[in-house]
C-alpha positions in Angstrom: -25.1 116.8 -18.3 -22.1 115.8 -20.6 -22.4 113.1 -23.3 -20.2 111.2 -25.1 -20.0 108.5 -27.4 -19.9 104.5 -25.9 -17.6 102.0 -28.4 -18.6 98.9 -27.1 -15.3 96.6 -25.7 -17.4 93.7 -25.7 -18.8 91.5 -28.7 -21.6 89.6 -27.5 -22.9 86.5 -29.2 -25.9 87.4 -30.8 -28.2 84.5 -29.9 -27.2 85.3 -25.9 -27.4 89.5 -26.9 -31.4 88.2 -27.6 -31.5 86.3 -24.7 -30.5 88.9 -22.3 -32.4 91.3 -24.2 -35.5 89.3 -23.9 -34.8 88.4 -20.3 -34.9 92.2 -19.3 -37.7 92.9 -20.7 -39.0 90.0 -18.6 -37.5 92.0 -15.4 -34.6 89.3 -15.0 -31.4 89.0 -16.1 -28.7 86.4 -17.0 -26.9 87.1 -14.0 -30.2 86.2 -11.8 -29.9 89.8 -10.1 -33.0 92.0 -9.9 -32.7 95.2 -12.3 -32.1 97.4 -9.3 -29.6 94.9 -7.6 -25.6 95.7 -8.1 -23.8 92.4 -8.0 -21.8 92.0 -4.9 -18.6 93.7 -3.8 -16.2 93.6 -1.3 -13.6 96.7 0.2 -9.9 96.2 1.4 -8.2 99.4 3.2 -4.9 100.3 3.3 -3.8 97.8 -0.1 -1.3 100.3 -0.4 1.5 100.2 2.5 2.7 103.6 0.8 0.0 105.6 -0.2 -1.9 108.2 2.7 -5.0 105.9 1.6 -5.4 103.1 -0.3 -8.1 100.2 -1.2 -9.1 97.6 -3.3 -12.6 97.1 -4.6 -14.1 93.9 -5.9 -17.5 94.6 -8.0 -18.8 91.2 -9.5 -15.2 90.3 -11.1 -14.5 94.4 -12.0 -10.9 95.2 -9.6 -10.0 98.2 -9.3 -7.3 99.7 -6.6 -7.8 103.5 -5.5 -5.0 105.2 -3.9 -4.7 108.9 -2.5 -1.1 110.6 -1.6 -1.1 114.4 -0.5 2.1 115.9 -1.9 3.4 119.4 -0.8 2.3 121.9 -3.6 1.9 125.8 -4.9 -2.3 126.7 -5.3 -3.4 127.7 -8.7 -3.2 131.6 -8.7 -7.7 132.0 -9.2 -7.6 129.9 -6.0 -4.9 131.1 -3.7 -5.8 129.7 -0.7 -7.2 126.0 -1.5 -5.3 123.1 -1.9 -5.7 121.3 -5.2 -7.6 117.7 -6.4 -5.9 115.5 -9.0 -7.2 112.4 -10.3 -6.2 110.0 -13.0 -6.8 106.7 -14.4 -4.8 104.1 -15.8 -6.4 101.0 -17.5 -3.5 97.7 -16.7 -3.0 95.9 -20.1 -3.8 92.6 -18.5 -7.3 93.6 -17.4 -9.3 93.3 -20.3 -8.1 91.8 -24.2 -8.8 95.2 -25.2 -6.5 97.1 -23.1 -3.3 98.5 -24.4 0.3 99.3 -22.9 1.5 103.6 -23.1 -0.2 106.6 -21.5 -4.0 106.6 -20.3 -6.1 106.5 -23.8 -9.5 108.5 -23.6 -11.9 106.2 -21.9 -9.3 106.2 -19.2 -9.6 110.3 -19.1 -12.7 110.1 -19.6 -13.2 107.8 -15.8 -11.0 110.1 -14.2 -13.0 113.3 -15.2 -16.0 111.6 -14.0 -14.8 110.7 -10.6 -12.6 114.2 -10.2 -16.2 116.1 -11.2 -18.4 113.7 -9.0 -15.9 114.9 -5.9 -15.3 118.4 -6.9 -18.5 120.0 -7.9 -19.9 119.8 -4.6 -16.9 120.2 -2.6 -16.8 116.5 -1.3 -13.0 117.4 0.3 -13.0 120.8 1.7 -9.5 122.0 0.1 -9.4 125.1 2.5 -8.3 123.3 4.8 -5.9 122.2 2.8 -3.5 125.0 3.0 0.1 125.9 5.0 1.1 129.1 3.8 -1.3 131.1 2.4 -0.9 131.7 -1.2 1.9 129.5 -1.2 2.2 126.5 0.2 -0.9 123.7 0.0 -1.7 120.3 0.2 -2.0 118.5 -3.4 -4.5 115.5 -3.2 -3.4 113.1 -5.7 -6.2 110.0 -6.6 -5.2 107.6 -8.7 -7.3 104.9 -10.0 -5.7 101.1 -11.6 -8.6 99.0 -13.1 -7.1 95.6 -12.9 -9.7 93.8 -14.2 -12.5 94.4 -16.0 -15.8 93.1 -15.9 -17.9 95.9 -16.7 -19.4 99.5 -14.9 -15.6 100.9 -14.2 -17.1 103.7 -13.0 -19.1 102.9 -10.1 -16.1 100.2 -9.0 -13.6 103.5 -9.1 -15.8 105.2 -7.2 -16.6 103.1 -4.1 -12.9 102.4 -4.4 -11.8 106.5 -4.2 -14.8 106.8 -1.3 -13.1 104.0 0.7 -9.8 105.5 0.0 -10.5 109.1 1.1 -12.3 107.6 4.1 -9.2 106.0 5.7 -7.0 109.3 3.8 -4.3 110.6 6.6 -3.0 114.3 6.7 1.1 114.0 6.8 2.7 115.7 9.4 4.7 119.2 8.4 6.8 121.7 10.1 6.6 125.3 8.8 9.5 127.3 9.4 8.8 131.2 10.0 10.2 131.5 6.3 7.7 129.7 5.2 9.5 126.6 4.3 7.9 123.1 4.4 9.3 119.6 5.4 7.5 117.1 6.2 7.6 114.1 8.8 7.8 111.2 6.4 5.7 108.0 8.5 4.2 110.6 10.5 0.0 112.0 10.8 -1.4 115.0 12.2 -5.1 113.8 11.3 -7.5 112.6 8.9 -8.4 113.9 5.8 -11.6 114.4 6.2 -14.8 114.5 3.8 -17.4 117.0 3.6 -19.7 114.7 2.1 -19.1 111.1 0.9 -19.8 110.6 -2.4 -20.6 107.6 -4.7 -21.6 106.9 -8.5 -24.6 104.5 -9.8 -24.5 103.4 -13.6 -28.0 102.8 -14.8 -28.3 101.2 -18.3 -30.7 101.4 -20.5 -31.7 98.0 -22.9 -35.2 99.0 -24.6 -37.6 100.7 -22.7 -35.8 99.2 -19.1 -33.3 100.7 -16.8 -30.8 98.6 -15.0 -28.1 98.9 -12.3 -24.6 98.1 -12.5 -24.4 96.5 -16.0 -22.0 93.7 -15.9 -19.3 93.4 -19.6 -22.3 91.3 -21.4 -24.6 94.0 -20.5 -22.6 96.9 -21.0 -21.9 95.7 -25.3 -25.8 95.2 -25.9 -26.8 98.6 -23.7 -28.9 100.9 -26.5 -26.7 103.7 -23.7 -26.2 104.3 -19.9 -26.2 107.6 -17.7 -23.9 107.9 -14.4 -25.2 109.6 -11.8 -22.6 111.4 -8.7 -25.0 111.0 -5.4 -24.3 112.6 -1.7 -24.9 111.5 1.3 -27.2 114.4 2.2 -29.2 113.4 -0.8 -28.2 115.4 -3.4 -26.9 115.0 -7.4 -23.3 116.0 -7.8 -22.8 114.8 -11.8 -24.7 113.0 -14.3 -22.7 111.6 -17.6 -24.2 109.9 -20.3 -22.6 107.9 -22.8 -24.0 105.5 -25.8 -26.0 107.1 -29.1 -29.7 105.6 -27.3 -31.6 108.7 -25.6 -33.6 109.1 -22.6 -37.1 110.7 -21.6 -38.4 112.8 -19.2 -39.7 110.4 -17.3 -36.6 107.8 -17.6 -34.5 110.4 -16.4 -36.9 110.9 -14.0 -36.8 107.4 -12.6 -32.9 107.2 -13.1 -32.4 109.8 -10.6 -34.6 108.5 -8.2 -33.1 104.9 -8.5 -29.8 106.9 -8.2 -30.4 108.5 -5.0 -32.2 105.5 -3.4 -28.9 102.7 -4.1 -26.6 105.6 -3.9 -27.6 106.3 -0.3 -27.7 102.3 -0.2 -24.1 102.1 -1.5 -22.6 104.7 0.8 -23.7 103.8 3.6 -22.6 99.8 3.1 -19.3 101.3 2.0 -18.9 103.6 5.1 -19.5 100.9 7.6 -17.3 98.1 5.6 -14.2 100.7 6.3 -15.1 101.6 8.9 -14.9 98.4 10.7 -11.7 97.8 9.3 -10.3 100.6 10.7 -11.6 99.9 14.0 -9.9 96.2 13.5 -6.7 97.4 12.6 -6.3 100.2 15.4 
């Protein structure tokens, strides 16, 4: 588990921080969603005509756009024959008061590490198949992540974003010479990308002594702090980061990771089938 600190983006009123606060405790929340309920989100594929996969996610009023290109490469020289994940973040000025122009600041870094462990810890793209020339010559997965608006839990929005994007990801077609030169078919697939296993996040905050799903921007300034949690779809943890000074016991962490895995395996499988039809619609 890594931890690190949460600098709220997001001054809440104080009489409506007691109101929520005493609503929770209650088991309801301004929003009128259950504790356990993420608000509702929709999934576009192929948003970007350019990338190898693309899609835009809608989580409450959180946008984010996901999209994956695979770029011709050299392996790093501990993993010879393996392609290589890269993923980065980049927060647009316009979608939050608090956002600034210039390179990615740390909260952006800090999504990106998130989502790049959630997919690489438990080998969610299989990157040994990812290779043309061995010890040479390997696919580069590049994932890059644009929050355009934000309306709290970035993370979880990226993340069903990425999973939508991998899902429609295609392979580029190459020709390897017997030199072992590359070129490669531009507009032109030799398959799918594939996924191993198709992960997802859930952010479960933490007001009090209650746990709650998907905290929205209101929820997110008055949280006392909040754990992410990486979920397969065989069922299994792939990450867990915690943020905000509040702490957690046994048995809330307990809880969170069962609360994880259930709308985790929810959340996959409602992203899956979303692509998935549009897929089938546009072929």
């Amino acid at each position: 588990m890594s931890v690190t600190p949460s600098s709220p983006d997001y001054i809440l009123p104080k009489l409506k921080a007691e109101t929520l606060a005493s609503l929770v405790k209650k088991g309801v929340r301004l929003s009128g969603r259950a504790l356990d309920e993420f608000r509702d989100f929709s999934v576009k594929v192929g948003y970007i005509p350019n990338a190898d996969g693309s899609a835009f996610v809608k989580l409450g009023n959180t946008q984010v756009v996901a999209g994956v290109k695979l770029e011709v490469g050299t392996p790093y020289p501990d993993t010879p024959n393996e392609g290589t994940l890269v993923v980065s973040a980049e927060f647009v000025p316009t979608a939050s008061p608090v956002f600034e122009p210039g390179p990615p600041d740390e909260n952006a870094i800090e999504l990106a590490r998130v989502i790049d462990r959630s997919l690489r810890e438990i080998r969610a793209i299989d990157l040994s198949k990812l290779v043309l020339v061995p010890g040479k010559k390997v696919w580069v997965v590049w994932i890059d992540i644009y929050v355009l608006d934000h309306d709290g839990n970035l993370v979880d929005a990226s993340a069903i974003a990425v999973l939508a994007a991998l899902l429609t990801t295609k392979i580029p077609k190459v020709v390897v010479s017997p030199e072992g030169g590359i070129t490669v078919k531009k507009g032109e697939y030799e398959g799918e990308l594939g996924l191993s296993r198709r992960v997802i996040t859930v952010t479960i905050g933490k007001l009090g002594d209650v746990l709650l799903v998907d905290p929205d921007l209101e929820e997110e300034s008055v949280l006392d702090t909040k754990i992410v949690v990486a979920v397969s779809d065989d069922g299994r943890i792939s990450g867990i980061q915690k943020s905000g000074m509040g702490a957690l016991t046994y048995e809330e962490v307990l809880k969170a990771m069962d609360l994880a895995l259930r709308k985790g395996g929810e959340l996959i499988e409602l992203v899956s089938s979303a692509t998935l039809k549009q897929l089938k619609e546009g072929s």
